[in-house]
N, C-alpha and C positions, 0 to 999 in steps of 0.2 A: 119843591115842586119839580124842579131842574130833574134831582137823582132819581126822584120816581119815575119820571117822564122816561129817561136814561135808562134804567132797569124794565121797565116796559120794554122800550125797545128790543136792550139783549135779549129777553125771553121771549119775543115773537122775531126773531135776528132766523131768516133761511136763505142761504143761498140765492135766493134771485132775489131775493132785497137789501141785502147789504149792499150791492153797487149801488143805490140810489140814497142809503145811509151814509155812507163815506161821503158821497158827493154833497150832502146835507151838510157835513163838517164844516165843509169849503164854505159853505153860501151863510153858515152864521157867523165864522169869522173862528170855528173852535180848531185851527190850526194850529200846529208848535208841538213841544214837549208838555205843557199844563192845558193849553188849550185856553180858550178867551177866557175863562171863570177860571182859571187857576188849577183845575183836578188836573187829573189825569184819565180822563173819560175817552179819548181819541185811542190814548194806550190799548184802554182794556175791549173799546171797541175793538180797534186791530187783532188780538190775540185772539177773542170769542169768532169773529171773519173767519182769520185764518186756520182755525180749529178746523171749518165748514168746507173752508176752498182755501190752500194756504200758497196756490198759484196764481191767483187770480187777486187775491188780497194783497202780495208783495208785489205783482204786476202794476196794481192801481196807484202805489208808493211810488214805484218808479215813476212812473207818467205826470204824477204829479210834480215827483221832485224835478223832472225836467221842464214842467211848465213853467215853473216856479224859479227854473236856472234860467230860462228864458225871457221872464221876467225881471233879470237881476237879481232875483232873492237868494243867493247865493250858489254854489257849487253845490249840485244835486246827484241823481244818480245813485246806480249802485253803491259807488263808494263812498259819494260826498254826504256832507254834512245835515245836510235839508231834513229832516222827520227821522234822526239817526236814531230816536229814542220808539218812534213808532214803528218803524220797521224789526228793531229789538222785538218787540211788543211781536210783531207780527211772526217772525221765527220762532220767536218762543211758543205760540201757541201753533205755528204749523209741526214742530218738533212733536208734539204734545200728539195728535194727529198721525203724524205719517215724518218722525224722524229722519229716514233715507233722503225723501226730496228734500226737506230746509237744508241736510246736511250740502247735501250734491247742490243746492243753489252759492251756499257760502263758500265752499272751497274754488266755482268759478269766479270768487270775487277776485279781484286784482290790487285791491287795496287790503294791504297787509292789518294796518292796524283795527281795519273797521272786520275783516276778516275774523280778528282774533275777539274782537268787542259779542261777534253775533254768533261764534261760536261757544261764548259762557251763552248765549242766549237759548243755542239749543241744548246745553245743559240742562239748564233752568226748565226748558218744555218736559225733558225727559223725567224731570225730577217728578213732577205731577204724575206721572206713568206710576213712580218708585226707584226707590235710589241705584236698587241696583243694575238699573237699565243705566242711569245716567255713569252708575261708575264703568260699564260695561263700554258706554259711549267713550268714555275718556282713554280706557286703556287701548280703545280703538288708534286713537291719532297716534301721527307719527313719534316716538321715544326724544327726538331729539328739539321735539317743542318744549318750547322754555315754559309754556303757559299752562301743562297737565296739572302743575301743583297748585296753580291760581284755579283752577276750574276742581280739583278736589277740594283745594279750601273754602270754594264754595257748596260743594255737597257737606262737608263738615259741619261747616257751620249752620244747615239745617238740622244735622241729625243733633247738635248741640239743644235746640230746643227740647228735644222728647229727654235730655239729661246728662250728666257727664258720666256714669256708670254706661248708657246705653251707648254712647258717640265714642267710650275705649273700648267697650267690648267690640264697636261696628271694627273700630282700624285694626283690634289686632286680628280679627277676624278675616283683613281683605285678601288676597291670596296671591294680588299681581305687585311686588315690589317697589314695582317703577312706577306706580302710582299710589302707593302709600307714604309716602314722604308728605305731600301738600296739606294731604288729612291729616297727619299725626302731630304737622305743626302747628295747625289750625285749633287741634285739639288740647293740644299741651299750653298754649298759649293760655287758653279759658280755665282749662285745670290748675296752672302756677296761679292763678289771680284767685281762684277760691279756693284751695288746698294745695299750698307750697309743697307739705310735707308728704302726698300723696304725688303730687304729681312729678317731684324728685326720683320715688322708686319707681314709678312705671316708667319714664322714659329710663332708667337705669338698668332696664329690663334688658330693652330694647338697642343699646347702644353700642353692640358691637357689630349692627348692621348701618348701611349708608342712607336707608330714607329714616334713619333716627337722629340724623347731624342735626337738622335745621330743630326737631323740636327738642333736643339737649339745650341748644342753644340758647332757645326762647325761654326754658325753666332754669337756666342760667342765668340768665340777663335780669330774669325776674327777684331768683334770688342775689344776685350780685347786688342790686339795691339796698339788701336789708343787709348783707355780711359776704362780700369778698372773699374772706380769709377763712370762710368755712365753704366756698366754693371750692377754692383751691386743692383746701384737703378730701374734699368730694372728687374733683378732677383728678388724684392719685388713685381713685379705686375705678376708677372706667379705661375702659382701651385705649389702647393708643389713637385710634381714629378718630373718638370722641375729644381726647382732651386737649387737641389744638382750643377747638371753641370753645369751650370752658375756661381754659387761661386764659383767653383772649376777653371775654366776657369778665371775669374776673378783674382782669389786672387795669382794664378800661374803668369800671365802676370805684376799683379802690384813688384811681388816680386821681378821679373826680373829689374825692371824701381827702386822701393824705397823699400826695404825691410823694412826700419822702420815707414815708413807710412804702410804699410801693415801689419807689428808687430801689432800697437799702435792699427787700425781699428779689429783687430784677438782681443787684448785685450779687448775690448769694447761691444764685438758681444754677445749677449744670448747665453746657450746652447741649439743646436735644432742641429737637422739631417742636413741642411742649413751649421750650422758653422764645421761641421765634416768637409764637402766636403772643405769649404773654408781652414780649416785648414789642410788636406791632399795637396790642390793646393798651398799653401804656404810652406808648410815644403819638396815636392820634389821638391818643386823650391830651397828654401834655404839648400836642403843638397848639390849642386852642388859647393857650397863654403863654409857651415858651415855645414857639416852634425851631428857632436855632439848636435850643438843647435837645429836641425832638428829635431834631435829623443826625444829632450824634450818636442818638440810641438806635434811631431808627437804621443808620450805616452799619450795627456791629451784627443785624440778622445774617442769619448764613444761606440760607434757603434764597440763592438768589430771586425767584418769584414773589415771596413774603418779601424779600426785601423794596425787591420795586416796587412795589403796591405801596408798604408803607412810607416808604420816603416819598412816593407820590402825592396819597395824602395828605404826607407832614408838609409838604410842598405847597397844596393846595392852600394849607392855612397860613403859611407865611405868606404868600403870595396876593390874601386881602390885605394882610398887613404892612407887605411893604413892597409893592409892583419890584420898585428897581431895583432892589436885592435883587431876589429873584433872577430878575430878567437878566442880568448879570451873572448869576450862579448858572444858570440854566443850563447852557452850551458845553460847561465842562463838570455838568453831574454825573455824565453815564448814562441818564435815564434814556429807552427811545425816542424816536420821532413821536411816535404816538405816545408815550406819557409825554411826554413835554409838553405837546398839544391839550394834553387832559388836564394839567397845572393850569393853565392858563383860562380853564374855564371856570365861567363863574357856579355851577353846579358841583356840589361837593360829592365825590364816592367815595362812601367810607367800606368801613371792612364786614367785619363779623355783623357786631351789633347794631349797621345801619344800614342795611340793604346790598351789602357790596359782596365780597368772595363768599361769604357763608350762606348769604338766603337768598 
């Protein structure tokens, strides 16, 4: 009875009555992210508002979350926390509407991270528009935003519904580079999981460009589970650019399965920028059980940068295992101020295959 009642609403929902619907929210108690019965009815109210009036509908957000901060109910506002998931709600469907103002409301946010939360948001609005407004939207922001490939990995992962033939014809199809990386990874990811052997050649295609790293990486990592050793000799027939992450994915997944087969192979390999990576992907696999022997391997990279990264890492995992080593070792490793500081945290950054210098 509730959802009918509900959907009645949205379909008689005009501009001079939603301000006395919202305020209906308040007085049954259907505040929050689910709302007192658990939906998400407050959300999709907000969006359908804001569609109609999407300045007067985030206006209402605000006032509330300050009543609400004045209440003690927590830190409100623009930035804070109070209704973060309805005002979501509300951008995304002013985006939907009239894109420019949601855009121009969020970039005078001052809170970075709620900033970057409501800008997938007005992705999301645009997306309803058609995707290519939204990819249009993204090549818009600034190049040096870390978060263009989170907000393409989210257009991907829609075009993934309509198919994996349709979502690779979309990315090779996009024309802006700097934002084809986040799609192509998002893409390859779902392609390795239902056709290894398909989605090997197409990023193979692709990889002597830079937004092909991250998804080599992923139909790497993917196959490195099932066989290493035929990674390996996959990463001899790709570029130089590629095959850091490939050995590094490689020689991580063999280490897991036979460390001393992957020893023996690390001993045998040329010096080249290739065995760095391989020998980074091996020694943060091998400090999770043998981190002193780690940081011996991890000492002989040349690539001074690979190398601090990795003895950072391999640091990190002696460092659960035995504080006062460590703390002892610290001062005369070489590493900076700032890795020193990163060992000592309890948050691990790994490399390639876990969120760290590759993705």
């Amino acid at each position: 009875k509730r959802a009918a009642l509900f959907t009645t609403l949205l379909a008689q929902l005009t501009p001079e009555n939603a301000k006395a619907a919202f305020e209906a929210f308040d007085r049954t108690g259907g505040v929050g992210r689910f709302g007192r019965f658990g939906d998400n009815s407050k959300q999709l109210f907000m969006n359908a508002w804001a569609r109609m009036d999407g300045e007067l509908a985030v206006k209402a957000l605000e006032e509330q979350a300050k009543a609400n901060e004045g209440q003690g109910g927590g830190r409100g506002g623009r930035g804070g926390p109070t209704g973060v998931m309805d005002m979501y709600s509300a951008l995304t469907g002013w985006a939907t509407a009239d894109a420019s103002k949601a855009s121009a409301y969020v970039e005078g946010l001052e809170n970075d991270r709620m900033k970057s939360m409501y800008t997938s948001g007005i992705v999301r609005g645009l997306m309803v528009n058609g995707v290519d407004e939204a990819v249009d939207y993204v090549s818009s922001l600034p190049e040096d935003s870390g978060d263009r490939s989170r907000y393409m990995s989210t257009i991907a992962g829609d075009m993934l519904e309509q198919g994996l033939s349709s979502a690779t014809a979309w990315v090779d199809g996009l024309t802006d580079a700097s934002v084809k990386d986040g799609a192509m990874s998002r893409v390859a990811e779902e392609y390795a999981r239902e056709d290894l052997d398909g989605a090997v050649s197409w990023v193979k295609e692709h990889a002597d460009e830079a937004y092909a790293a991250s998804a080599v990486s992923e139909v790497a990592e993917r196959w490195a589970n099932q066989d290493p050793q035929a990674v390996i000799e996959w990463a001899a027939e790709l570029p130089d650019a590629s095959q850091a992450k490939v050995y590094y994915e490689a020689l991580d997944e063999w280490t897991k399965n036979d460390p001393a087969a992957a020893r023996e192979y690390l001993a045998e390999m040329p010096d080249s920028a290739a065995k760095d990576s391989a020998v980074e992907g091996f020694a943060t696999e091998l400090s999770r059980e043998d981190p002193e022997s780690a940081m011996a391997w991890a000492d002989t990279i040349s690539d001074p940068q690979v190398r601090s990264q990795a003895i950072t890492e391999v640091a990190q995992d002696w460092y659960r295992q035995d504080r006062a080593a460590v703390e002892a070792w610290l001062p005369s490793s070489g590493l900076s101020q700032e890795a020193q500081e990163t060992v000592l945290q309890p948050q691990r950054g790994r490399g390639f295959g876990r969120g760290g210098r590759g993705r």
